[in-house]
C-alpha positions in Angstrom: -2.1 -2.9 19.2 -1.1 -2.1 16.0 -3.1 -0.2 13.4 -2.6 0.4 10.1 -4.1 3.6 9.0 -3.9 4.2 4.4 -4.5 7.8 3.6 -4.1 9.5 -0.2 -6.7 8.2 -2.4 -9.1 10.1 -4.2 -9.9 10.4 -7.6 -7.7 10.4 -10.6 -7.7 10.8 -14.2 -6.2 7.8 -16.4 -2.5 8.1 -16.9 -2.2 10.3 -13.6 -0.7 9.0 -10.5 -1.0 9.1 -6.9 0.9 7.8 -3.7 -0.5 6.5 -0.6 0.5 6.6 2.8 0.4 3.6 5.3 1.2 4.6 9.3 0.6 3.0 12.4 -1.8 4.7 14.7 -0.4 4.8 18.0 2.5 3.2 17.4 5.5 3.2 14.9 7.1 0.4 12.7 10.1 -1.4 13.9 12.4 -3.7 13.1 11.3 -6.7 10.9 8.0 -5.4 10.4 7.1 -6.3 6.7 4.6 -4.0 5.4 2.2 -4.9 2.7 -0.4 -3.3 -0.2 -3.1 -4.8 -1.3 -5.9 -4.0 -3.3 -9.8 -5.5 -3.8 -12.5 -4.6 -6.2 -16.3 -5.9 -5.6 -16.3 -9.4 -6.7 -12.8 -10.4 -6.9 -10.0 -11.7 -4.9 -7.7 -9.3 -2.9 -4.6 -9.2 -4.8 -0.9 -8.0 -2.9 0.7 -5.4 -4.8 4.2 -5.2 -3.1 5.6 -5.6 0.3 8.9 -4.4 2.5 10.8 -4.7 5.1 10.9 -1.9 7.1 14.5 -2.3 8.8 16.4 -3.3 5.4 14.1 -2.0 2.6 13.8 -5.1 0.8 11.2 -4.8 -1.6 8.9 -7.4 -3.6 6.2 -7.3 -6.1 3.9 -9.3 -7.7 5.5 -9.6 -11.2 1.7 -8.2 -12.9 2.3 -4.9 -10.7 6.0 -4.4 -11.4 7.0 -1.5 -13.5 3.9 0.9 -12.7 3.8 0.7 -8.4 6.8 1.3 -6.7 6.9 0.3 -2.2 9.1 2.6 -0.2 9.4 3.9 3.2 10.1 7.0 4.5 12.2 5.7 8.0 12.1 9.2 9.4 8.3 9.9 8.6 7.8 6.6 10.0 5.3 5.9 7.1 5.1 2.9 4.2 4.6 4.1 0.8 2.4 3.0 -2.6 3.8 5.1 -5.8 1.4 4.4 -8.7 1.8 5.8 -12.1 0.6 5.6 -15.6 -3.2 4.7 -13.6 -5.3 2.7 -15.7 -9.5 2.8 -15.4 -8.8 -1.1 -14.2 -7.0 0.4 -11.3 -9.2 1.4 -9.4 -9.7 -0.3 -6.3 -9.9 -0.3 -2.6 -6.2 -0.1 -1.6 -5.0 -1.1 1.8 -1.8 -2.0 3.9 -1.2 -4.7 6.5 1.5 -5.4 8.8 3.4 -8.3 10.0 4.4 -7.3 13.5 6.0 -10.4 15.8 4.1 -12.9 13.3 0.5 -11.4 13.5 -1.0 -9.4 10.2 -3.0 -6.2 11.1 -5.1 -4.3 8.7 -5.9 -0.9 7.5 -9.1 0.0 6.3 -8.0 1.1 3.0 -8.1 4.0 1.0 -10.5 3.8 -2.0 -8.7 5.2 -5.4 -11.4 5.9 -8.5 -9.2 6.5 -12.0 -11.8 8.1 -14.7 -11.2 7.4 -18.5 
């Protein structure tokens, strides 16, 4: 069984930053995994942020969330990565990570992030 498990959220001031963490509880990423972030506030859609391969690196982002989040993985920590900078009040969100793991998506439970103005 794989699960996802986000840490690092919390609260932030506008224009701060903050990285989350994405592991696999019991388990570790391998090969072709592709590991996702997403985020959902009350009311609206969940939108993906970025995803990555986890034996190549390749990266891709939703062109709205390019320039501020940055996806990277840490192969020896064995953990998936959310940099977010210049945080905005709209930010704020629940932010989780899935994983594609032999064709099946698994879910974190997220990691709530609060920016105040």
């Amino acid at each position: 069984q794989v699960q996802p498990v986000e840490s690092g959220g919390g609260l932030v001031q506008a224009g701060g930053s903050l990285t989350l963490s994405c592991s696999v509880s019991g388990g570790t990423f391998v090969g072709d995994d592709m590991v996702a972030w997403y985020r959902q506030t009350p009311g609206k859609e969940r939108e993906v942020i970025a995803t990555i391969t986890w034996d190549d690196g390749s990266r891709h982002y939703t062109d709205s969330m390019r320039g501020r989040f940055t996806i990277y993985r840490n192969y020896n920590e064995n953990r998936a990565f959310l940099h977010m900078n210049g945080l905005k009040v709209e930010d704020a969100a629940l932010y989780s990570c899935s994983v594609k793991h032999d064709y099946v998506m698994y879910w974190g439970q997220g990691t709530q992030v609060t920016v105040s103005s």
